[in-house]
C-alpha positions as CSV (number, residue, x, y, z in Angstrom):
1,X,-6.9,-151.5,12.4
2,X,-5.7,-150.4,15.5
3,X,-4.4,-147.0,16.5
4,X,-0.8,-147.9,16.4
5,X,-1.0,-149.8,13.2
6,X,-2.7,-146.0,11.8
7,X,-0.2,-144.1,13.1
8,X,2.7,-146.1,11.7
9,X,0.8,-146.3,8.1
10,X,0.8,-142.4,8.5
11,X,4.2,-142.1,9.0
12,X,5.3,-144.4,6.4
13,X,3.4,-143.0,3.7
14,X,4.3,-139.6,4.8
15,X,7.9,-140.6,4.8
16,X,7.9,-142.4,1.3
17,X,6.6,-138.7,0.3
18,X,9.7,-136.9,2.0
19,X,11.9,-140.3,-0.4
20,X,10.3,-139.8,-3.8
21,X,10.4,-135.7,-3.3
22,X,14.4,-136.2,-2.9
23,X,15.0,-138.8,-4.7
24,X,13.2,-136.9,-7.7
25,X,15.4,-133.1,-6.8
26,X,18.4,-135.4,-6.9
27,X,18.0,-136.9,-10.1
28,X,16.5,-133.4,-11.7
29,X,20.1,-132.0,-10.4
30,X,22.3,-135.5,-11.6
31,X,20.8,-135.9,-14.5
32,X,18.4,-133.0,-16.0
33,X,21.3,-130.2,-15.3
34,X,24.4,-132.9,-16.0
35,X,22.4,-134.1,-19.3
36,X,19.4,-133.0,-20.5
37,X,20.2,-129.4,-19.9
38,X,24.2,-129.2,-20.0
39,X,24.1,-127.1,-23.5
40,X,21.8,-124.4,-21.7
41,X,24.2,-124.2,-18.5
42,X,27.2,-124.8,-20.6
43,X,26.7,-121.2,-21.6
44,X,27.5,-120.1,-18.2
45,X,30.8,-120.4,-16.7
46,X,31.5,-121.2,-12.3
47,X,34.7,-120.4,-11.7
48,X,35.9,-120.5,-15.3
49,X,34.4,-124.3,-16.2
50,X,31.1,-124.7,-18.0
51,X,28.3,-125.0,-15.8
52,X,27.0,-127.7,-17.4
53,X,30.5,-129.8,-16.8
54,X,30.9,-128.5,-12.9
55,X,27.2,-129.9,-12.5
56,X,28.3,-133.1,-13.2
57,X,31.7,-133.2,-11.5
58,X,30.5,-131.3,-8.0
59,X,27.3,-129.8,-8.4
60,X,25.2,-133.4,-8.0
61,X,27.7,-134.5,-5.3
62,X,26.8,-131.5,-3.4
63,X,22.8,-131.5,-3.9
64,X,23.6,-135.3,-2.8
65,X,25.1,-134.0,0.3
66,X,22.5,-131.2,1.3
67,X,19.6,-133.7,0.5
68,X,21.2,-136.0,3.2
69,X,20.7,-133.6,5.8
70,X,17.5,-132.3,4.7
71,X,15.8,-136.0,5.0
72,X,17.6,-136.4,8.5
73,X,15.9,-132.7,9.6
74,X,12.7,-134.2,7.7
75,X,13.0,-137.4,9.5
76,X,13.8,-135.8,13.5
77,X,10.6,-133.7,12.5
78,X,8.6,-136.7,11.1
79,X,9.6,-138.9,14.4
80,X,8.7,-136.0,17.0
81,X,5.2,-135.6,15.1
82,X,4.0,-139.5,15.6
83,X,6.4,-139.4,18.6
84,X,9.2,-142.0,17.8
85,X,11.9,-139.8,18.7
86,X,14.4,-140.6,21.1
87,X,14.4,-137.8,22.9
């Protein structure tokens, strides 16, 4: 295997890490605090809803959201390392 073909393995298996880390916080967020665990957060309240209802209606959209740019400061990092950036 050639150097190139190392270096791109590298960063696709490092990147598939950064995915399934992610993808398993978001659905630990979506569906652990929205399901699973909405009687233990129901017994606090955000802003006068149970927390167990606002992590289903907002809370997931917003982990959603702050994941997104997480990967793409992940990603920038990832490309400067193996040097794909654009830069």
């Amino acid at each position: 295997m050639s150097e190139k073909q190392k270096k791109a393995t590298a960063y696709w298996k490092e990147n598939l890490r950064y995915l399934v880390i992610l993808l398993f916080i978001w659905f630990l967020v979506s569906y652990g605090a929205g399901i699973l665990f909405k009687d233990e957060l129901n017994t606090i309240r955000l802003g006068g809803f149970k927390l167990g209802f606002w992590f289903v209606q907002q809370g997931a959209i917003y982990v959603f959201v702050i994941l997104i740019f997480v990967y793409v400061r992940l990603m920038n990092k990832l490309d400067k390392k193996y040097g794909y950036n654009e830069d």
